[in-house]
C-alpha positions as CSV (number, residue, x, y, z in Angstrom):
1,X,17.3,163.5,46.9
2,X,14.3,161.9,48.5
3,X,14.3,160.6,51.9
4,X,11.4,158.4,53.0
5,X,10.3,158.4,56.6
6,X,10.5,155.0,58.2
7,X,7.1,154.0,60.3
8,X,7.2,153.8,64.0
9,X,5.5,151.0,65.7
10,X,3.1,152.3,68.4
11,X,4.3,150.1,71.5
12,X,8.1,149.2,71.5
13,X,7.3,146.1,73.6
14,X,4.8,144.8,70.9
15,X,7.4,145.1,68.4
16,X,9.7,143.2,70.4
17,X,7.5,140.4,71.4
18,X,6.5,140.0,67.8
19,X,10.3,139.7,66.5
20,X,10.8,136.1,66.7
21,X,7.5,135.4,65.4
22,X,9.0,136.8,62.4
23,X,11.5,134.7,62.6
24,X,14.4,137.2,63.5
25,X,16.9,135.1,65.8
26,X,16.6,132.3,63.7
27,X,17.2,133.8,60.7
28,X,19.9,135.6,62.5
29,X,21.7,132.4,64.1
30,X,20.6,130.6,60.4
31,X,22.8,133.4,58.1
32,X,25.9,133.6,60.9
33,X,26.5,129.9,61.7
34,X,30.0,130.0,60.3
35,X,31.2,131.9,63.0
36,X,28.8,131.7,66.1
37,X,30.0,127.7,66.1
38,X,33.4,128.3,66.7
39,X,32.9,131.1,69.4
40,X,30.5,128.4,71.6
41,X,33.0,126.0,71.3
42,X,35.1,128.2,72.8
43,X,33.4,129.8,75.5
44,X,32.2,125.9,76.2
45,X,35.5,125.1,76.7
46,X,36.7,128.0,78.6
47,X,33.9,127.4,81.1
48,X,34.7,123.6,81.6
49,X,38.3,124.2,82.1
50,X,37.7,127.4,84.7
51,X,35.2,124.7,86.9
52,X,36.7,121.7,86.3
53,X,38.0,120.1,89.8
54,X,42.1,120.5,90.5
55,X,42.0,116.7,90.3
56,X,41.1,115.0,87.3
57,X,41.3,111.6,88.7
58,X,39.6,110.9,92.1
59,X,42.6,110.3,94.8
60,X,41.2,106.7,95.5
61,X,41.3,105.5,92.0
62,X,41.9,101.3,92.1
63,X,45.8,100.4,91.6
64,X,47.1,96.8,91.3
65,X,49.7,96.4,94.5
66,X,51.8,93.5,94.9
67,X,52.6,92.2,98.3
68,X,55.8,90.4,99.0
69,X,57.7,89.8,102.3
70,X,61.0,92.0,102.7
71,X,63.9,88.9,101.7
72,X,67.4,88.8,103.0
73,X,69.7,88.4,100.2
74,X,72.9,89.8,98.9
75,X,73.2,93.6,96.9
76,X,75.6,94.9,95.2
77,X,75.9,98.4,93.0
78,X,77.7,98.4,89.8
79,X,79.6,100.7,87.3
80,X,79.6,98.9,84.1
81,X,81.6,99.8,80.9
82,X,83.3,98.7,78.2
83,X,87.1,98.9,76.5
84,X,89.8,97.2,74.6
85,X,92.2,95.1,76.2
86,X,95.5,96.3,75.7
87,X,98.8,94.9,76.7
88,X,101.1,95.4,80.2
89,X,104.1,97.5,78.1
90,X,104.3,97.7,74.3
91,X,108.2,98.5,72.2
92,X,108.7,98.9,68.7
93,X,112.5,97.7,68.3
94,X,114.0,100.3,65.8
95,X,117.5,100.7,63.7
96,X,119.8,103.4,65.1
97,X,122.5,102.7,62.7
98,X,123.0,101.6,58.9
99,X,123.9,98.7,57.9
100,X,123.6,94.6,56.8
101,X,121.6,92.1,59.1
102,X,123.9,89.9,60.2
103,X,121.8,87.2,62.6
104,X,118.5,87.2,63.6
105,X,117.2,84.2,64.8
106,X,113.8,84.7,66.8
107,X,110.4,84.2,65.4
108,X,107.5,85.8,65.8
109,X,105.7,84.1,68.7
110,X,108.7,83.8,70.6
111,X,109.1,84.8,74.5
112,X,112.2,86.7,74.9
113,X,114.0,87.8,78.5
114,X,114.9,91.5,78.5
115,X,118.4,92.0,77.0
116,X,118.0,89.3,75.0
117,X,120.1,89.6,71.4
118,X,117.4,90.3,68.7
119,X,119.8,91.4,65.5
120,X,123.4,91.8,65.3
121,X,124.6,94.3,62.5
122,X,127.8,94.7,60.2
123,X,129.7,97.2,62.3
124,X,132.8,97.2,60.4
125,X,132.8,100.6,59.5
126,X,132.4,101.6,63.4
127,X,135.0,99.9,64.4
128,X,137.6,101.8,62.6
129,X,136.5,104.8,64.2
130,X,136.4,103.6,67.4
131,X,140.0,102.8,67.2
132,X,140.6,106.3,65.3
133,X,138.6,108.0,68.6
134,X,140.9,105.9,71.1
135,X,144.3,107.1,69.5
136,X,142.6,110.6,69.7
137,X,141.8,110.1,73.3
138,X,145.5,108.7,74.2
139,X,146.5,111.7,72.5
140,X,144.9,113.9,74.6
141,X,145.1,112.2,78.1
142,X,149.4,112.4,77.4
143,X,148.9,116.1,76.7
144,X,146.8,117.0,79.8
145,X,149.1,115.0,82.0
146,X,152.6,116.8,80.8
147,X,150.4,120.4,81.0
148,X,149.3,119.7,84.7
149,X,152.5,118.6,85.3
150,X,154.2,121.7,84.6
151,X,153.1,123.5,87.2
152,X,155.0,121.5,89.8
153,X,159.0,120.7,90.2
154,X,159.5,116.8,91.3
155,X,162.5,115.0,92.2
156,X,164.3,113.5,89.2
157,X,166.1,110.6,91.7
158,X,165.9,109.7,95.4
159,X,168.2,111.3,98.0
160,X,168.5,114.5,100.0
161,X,167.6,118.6,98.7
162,X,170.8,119.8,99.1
163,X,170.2,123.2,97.8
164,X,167.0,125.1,97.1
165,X,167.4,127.9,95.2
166,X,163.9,129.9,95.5
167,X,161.1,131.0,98.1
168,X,157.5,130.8,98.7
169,X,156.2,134.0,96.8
170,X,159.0,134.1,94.4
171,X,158.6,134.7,90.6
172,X,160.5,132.4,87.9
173,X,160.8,131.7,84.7
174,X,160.6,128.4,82.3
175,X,164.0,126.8,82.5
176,X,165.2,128.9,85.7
177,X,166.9,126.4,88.3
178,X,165.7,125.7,91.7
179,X,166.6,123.4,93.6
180,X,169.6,120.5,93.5
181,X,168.8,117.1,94.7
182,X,171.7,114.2,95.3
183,X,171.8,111.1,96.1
184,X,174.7,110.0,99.0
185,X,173.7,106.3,99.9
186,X,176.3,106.0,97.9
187,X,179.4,106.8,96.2
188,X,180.7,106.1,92.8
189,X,184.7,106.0,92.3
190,X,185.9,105.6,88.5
191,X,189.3,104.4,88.3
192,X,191.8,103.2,85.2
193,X,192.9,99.7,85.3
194,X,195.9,98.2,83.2
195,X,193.4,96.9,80.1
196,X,194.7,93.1,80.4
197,X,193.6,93.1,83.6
198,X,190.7,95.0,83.5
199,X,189.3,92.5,80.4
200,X,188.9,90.0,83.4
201,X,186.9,92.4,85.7
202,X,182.9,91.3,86.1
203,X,179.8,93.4,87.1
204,X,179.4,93.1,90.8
205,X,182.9,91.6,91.5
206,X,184.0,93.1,94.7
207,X,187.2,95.8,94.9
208,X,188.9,97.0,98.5
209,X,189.0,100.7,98.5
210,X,191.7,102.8,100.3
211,X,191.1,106.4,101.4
212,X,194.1,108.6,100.5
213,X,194.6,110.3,104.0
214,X,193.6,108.1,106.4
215,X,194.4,104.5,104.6
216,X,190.9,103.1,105.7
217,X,190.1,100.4,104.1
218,X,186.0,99.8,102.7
219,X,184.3,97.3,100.4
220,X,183.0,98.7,96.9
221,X,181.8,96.8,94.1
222,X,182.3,96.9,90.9
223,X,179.1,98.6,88.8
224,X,180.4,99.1,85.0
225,X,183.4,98.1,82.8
226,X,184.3,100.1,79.7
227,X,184.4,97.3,76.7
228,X,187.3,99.4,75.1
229,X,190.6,100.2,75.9
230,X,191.9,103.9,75.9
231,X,196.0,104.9,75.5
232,X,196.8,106.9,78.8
233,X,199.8,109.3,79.7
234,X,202.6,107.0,78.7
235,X,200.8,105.1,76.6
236,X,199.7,102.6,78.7
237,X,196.6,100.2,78.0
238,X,193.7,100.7,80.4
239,X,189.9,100.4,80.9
240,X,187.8,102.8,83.0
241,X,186.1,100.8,85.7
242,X,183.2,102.2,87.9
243,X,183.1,101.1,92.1
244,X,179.6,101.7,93.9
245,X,181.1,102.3,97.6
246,X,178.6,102.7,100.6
247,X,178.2,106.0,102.7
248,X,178.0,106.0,105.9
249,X,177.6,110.0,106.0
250,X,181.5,110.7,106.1
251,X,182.3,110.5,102.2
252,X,182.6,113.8,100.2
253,X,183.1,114.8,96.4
254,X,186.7,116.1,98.3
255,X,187.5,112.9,99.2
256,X,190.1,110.9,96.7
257,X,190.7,107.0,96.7
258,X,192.6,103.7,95.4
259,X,191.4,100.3,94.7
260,X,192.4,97.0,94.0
261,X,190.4,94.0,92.2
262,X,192.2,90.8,92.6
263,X,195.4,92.5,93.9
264,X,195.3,94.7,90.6
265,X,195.6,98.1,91.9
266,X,194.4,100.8,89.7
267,X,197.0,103.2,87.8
268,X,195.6,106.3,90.0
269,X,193.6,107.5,92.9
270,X,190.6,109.7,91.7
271,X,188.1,111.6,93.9
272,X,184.4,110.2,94.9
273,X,181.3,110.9,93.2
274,X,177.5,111.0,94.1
275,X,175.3,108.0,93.0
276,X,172.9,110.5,91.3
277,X,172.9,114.4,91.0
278,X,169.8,116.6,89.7
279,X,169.7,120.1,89.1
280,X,165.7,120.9,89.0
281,X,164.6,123.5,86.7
282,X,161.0,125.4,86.7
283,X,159.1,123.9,83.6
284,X,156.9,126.6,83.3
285,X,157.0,130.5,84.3
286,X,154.6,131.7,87.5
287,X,154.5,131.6,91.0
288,X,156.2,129.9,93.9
289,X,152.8,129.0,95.8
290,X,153.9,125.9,97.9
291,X,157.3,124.6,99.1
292,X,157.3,120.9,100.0
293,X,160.8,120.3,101.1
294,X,163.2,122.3,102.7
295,X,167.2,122.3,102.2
296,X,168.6,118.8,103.8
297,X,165.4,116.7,103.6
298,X,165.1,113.8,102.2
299,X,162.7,113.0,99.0
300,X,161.6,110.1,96.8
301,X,161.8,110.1,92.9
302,X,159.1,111.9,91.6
303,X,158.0,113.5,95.1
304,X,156.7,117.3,94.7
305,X,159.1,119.9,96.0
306,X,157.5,122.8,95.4
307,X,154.5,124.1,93.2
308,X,153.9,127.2,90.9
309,X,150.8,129.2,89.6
310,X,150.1,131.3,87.5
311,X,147.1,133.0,84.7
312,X,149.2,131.4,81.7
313,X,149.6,128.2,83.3
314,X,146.3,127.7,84.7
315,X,144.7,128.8,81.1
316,X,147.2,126.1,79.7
317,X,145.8,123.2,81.9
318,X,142.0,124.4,81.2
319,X,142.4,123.7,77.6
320,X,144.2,120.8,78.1
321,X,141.6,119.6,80.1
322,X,138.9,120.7,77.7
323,X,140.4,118.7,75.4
324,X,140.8,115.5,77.0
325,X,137.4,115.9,78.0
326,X,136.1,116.0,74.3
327,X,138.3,112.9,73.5
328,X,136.5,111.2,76.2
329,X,133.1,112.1,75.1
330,X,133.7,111.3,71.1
331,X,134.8,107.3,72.4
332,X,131.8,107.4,74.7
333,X,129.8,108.4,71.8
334,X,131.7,105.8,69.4
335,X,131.4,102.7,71.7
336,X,127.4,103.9,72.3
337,X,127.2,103.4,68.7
338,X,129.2,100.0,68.5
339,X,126.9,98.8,70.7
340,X,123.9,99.6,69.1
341,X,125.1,97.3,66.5
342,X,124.0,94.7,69.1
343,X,120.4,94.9,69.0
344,X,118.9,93.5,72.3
345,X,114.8,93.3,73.7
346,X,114.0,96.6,76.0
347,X,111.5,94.5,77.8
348,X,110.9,90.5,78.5
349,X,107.9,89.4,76.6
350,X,106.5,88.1,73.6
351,X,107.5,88.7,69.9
352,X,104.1,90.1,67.8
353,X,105.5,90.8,64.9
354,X,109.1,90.2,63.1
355,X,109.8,93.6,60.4
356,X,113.8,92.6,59.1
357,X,115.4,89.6,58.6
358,X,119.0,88.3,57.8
359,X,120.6,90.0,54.9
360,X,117.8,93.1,55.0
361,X,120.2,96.4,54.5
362,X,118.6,98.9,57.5
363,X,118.7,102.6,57.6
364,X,118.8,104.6,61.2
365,X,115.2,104.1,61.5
366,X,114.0,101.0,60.5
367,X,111.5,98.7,62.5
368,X,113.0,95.8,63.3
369,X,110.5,94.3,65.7
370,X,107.4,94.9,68.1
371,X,107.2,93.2,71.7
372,X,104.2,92.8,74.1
373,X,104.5,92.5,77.5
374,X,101.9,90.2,78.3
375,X,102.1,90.0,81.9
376,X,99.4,91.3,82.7
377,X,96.9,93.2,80.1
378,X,95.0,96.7,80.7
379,X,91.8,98.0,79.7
380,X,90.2,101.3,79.7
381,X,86.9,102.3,80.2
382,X,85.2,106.3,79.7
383,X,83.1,106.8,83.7
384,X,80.8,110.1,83.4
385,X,81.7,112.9,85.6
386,X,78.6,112.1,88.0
387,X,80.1,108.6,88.5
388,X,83.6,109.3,88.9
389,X,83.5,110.4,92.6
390,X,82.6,107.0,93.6
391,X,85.9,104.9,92.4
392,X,89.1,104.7,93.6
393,X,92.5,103.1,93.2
394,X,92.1,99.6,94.3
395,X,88.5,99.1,93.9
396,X,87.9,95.2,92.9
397,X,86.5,94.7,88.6
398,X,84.6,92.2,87.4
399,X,86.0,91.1,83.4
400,X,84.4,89.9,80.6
401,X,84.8,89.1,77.3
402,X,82.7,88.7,74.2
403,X,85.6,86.3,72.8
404,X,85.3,84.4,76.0
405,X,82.1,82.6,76.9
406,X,81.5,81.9,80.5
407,X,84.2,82.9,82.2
408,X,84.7,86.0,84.4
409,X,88.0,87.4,84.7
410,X,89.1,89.4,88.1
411,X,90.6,93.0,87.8
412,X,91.3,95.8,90.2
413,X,91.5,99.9,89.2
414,X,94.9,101.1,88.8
415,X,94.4,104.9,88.4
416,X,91.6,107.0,87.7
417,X,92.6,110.2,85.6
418,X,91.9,113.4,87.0
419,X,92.0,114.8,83.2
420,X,88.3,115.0,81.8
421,X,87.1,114.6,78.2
422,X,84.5,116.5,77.3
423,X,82.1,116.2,74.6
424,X,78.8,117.5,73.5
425,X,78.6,118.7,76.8
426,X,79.5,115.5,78.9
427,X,82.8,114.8,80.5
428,X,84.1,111.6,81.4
429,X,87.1,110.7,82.8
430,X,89.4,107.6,82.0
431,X,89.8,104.7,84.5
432,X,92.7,101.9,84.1
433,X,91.7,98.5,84.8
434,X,94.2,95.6,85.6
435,X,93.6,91.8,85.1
436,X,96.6,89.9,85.9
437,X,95.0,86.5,85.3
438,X,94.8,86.4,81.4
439,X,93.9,82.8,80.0
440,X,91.9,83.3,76.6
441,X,92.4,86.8,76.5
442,X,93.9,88.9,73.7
443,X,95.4,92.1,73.3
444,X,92.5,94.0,71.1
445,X,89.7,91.9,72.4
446,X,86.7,94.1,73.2
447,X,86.0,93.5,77.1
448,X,83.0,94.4,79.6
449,X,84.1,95.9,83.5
450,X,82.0,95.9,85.9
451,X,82.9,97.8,89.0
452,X,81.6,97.1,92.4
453,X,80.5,100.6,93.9
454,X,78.9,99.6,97.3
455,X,77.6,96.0,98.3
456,X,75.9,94.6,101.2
457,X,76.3,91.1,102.3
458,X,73.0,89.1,103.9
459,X,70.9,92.2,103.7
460,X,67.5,93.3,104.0
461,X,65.8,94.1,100.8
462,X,62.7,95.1,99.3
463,X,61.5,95.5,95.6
464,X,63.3,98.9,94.2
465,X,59.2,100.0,93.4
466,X,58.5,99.8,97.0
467,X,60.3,102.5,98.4
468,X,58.5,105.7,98.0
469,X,59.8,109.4,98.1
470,X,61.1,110.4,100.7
471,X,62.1,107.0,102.3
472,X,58.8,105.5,103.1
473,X,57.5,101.9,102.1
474,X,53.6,100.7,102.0
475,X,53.0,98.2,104.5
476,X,50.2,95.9,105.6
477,X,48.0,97.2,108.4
478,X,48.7,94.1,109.8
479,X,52.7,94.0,109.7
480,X,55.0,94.5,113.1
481,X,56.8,97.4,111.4
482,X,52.6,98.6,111.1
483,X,52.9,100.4,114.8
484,X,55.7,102.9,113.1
485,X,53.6,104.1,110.8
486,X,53.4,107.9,109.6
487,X,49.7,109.2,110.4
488,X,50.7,111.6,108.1
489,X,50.8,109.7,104.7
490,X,47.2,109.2,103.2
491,X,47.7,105.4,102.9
492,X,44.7,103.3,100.4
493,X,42.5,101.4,103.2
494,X,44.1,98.2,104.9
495,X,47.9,99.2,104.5
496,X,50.0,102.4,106.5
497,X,53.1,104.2,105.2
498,X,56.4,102.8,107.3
499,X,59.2,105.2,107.4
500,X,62.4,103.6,106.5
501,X,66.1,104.0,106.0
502,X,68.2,102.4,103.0
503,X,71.3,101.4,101.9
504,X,72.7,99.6,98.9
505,X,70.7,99.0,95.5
506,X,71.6,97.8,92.9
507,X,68.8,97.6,89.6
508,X,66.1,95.7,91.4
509,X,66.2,95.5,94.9
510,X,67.3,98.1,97.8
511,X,68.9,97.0,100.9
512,X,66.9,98.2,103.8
513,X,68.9,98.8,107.2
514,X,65.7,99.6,109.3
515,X,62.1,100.4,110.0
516,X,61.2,97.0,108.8
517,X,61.5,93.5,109.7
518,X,61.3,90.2,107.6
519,X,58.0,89.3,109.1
520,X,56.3,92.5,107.6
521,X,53.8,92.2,104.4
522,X,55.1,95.2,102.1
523,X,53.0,96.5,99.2
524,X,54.4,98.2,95.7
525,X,52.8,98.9,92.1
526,X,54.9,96.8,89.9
527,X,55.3,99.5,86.6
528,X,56.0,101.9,89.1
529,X,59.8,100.9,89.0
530,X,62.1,103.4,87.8
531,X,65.1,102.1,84.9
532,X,67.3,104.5,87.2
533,X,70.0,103.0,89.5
534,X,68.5,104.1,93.0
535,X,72.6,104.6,93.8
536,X,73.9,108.3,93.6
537,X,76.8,108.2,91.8
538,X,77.1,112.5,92.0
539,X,77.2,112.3,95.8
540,X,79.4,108.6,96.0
541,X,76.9,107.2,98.9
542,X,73.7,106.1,99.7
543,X,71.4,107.7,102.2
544,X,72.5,109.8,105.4
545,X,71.9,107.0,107.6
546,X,68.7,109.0,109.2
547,X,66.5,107.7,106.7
548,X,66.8,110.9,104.1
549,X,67.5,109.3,100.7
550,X,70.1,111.4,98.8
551,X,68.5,112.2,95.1
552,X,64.9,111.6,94.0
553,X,63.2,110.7,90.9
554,X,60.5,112.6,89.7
555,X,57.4,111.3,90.8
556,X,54.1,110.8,88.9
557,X,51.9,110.3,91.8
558,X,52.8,113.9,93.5
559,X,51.9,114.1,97.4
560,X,49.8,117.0,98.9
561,X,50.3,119.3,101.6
562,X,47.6,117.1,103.7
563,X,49.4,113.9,103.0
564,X,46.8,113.0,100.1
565,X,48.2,110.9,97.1
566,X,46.9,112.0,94.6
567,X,47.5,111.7,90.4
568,X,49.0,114.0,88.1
569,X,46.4,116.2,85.8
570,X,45.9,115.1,82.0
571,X,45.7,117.3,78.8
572,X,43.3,117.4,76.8
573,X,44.9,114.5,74.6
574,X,44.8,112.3,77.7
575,X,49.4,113.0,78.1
576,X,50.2,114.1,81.8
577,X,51.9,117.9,81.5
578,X,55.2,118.2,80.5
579,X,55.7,120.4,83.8
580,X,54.9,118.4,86.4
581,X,56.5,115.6,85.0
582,X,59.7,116.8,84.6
583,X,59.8,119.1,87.9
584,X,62.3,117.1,90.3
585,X,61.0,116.3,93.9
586,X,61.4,119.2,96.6
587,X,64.2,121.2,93.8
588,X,66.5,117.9,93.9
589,X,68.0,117.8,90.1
590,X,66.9,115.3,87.6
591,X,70.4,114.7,87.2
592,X,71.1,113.4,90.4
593,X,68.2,111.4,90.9
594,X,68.0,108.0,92.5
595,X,65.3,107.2,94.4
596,X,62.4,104.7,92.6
597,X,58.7,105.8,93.5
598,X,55.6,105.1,93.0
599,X,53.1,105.9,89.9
């Protein structure tokens, strides 16, 4: 290999200073164009956007300002949405039993009364078994009544205990006898009478009984005559004749008597009787619990002496009652079903629409009919979750309808749900609105409600686009209100920034309640307004009555920390930054938002 030894220039600076007369930069630049262009471009740019002012736009750049006078006028905020009208109460009529349409005379159209008759069925087959379920609960009614019963021992007839056999505590059996009851008002006394005579003898004819013994004389009457006659010891003719004679306490069973009817005396003297005699037997085995009466007192028919208990009885009653108690229920549930047969309105209101007619056969089931209520109509309408706060029960609507041209109907809020709906990440929250005067509306018309939030009569107001963030407004130098102004707001030349407090807005204007006066000169940019209600429907008022306004949009025309207004920076294509013009006022979220500002 051979290497060849390069020549070395005698001065180094001579060599140098001859270079670019050979051309050696510019041929240098000349064959790397491609790539030195790009790299100046850059470092240009780098440099310009390292020095370039923070300000791209000098802070007294011209703007067009309107000037108005603050006007007194009326503002109200408003919650606006839309629903279908629906009616007051809504029934479907249905069949509950089977059967042929006997009468059904409405029409559609019609204005029925509650319990008005709609349809009457055939009911034929029903009505048998109501009559089968009655029998059945007959039936069971005797049954419980004769168990019950057993379980105490009444007085067969009136008149005095005259023995009583048991005591309290004591144990009997079905059938065992316990008392003895008699009745001695009075005494019977059956005599024979010669039968020719006797065939003359009446019912109630009057006798004269004699004592045997003591030959007193009393009054009897004459209670039964036998219709036969009867051969007696020496065959002798007679009928047996019964006296009823009253006691006065001194007649006994010992105690034998005569009588005569019309001056017949009777063939012989027999002995007295009592009116009525019971013995009284235990109907059912247990336990003397209760005695009512005691030897020698006096009882009515039917009056309780004495009353028994016992695990067999009381089981006895208990399914005697159980089944009087299912008698009852299957004729409750039979004359239910009879009367379902009658088919009557559930509400008063008007007939929409007419499903069976007369001779239609209907199965348990069927719709028969559908009634409105039209008495007053409802709507409801979907209020976001930042919204919602600020209505209540009662609140006053505004109504409109699509189907209905110039007219405005009045409505008030019935209930607000406190059950959200959310979706795609929103919730809203149903609210029921009421309109009680209903001429031209429908059921199913699509309606418009507007809700008043806040609203200020005779107030104030200036231009939503005046008020700037943070509760000032741009004032002539020459206004009254001028002397309150804030040395600390840069303000362009001829006009100071005014401090002020608000109150209701609605999309255009913004009730002021003070720092200015009607005889003030206000200034505002027009296209500064913001679309946004200046209301704050998260927090359900308006400012905090010390002028801070609750929310804030974010503004274009950002302030400084010396009170300079000043415009927001520009990219390179001329758009504002997507930072600064999204970044919400002093941390206050986008979302809640509400105050209008100035570009």
């Amino acid at each position: 290999m051979i290497w060849k030894k390069s020549k070395q220039p005698a001065d180094p600076q001579q060599d140098a200073a001859a270079a670019p007369k050979k051309g050696g930069a510019a041929a240098f630049a000349k064959k790397n164009w491609k790539w030195l262009v790009p790299v100046a471009i850059v470092v240009l740019a780098g440099g310009w956007w390292l020095l370039k002012p923070k300000s791209a736009k000098p802070a007294n750049v011209d703007t067009s300002y309107t000037e108005a006078a603050p006007e007194t006028r009326d503002v109200s905020n408003t919650l606006s949405g839309t629903g279908t009208l629906k009616p007051a109460n809504t029934y479907s009529v249905k069949s509950l039993v089977t059967g042929k349409v006997l009468t059904g005379s409405f029409e559609e159209g019609d204005i029925v009364e509650e319990g008005t008759v709609l349809y009457t069925v055939d009911s034929s087959d029903a009505t048998t078994k109501v009559e089968q379920a009655a029998i059945t609960l007959q039936q069971a009614q005797r049954s419980y009544d004769k168990t019950a019963d057993r379980q105490y021992v009444r007085a067969e007839v009136a008149g005095v205990v005259s023995s009583l056999k048991v005591n309290k505590g004591d144990e009997v059996k079905s059938g065992q006898e316990v008392a003895v009851v008699r009745d001695s008002s009075k005494m019977n006394l059956v005599l024979e009478f010669p039968a020719a005579d006797a065939a003359n003898f009446s019912v109630g004819q009057t006798a004269e009984v004699t004592l045997d013994g003591t030959f007193e004389v009393l009054p009897g009457t004459i209670t039964s005559v036998t219709g036969t006659d009867a051969l007696s010891t020496g065959n002798l003719l007679t009928r047996t004749v019964t006296l009823s004679v009253s006691n006065a306490g001194g007649l006994t069973t010992a105690q034998a008597a005569t009588a005569t009817v019309n001056g017949v005396s009777c063939i012989a003297a027999a002995n007295f009787q009592y009116q009525a005699e019971r013995t009284l037997t235990a109907l059912s085995s247990g336990t003397v619990t209760a005695i009512n009466v005691r030897e020698g007192g006096s009882v009515n028919k039917d009056d309780i002496i004495l009353t028994l208990s016992g695990e067999e009885l009381t089981e006895s009653i208990q399914s005697a009652s159980e089944t009087l108690r299912g008698a009852e229920l299957s004729m409750q549930n039979m004359q239910d079903t009879m009367d379902n047969y009658t088919i009557t309105s559930p509400i008063s209101g008007t007939i929409i629409e007419k499903n069976a007619k007369v001779g239609d056969a209907l199965s348990t089931g069927s719709d028969l009919c559908t009634i409105y209520d039209l008495s007053y109509l409802e709507m409801t309408i979907n209020v976001d979750e930042l919204q919602v706060s600020s209505l209540k029960v009662g609140q006053s609507v505004q109504v409109t309808a699509d189907a209905v041209k110039d007219k405005t109907y009045e409505g008030v809020v019935t209930r607000v749900s406190m059950k959200g709906d959310t979706s795609g990440g929103t919730t809203t929250y149903p609210v029921t609105v009421r309109i009680d005067e209903t001429d031209g509306l429908r059921p199913g018309m699509n309606a418009n409600a507007e809700i008043v939030v806040a609203q200020a009569k005779n107030a104030l107001t200036v231009p939503n686009a005046a008020i700037v963030r943070g509760g000032y407004v741009l004032v002539r130098q020459d206004s009254p209100s001028a002397v309150n102004a804030d040395d600390s707001m840069s303000a362009p030349e001829g006009y100071v920034y005014v401090k002020v407090k608000t109150g209701v807005s609605d999309d255009n204007y913004t009730q002021v309640t003070s720092g200015l006066s009607e005889s003030d000169t206000i200034a505002y940019d027009p296209s500064s307004v913001s679309s946004d209600s200046y209301y704050d429907y998260g927090s359900g008022g308006y400012d905090d009555m010390d002028g801070e306004v609750i929310g804030g949009a974010g503004n274009a025309a950002d302030l400084t920390e010396g009170g300079e207004e000043t415009l927001p920076e520009e990219t390179e294509n001329g758009e504002a930054p997507a930072a600064d013009a999204e970044e919400p006022a002093e941390g206050i979220d986008p979302a809640e938002a509400g105050a209008v500002v100035v570009d």
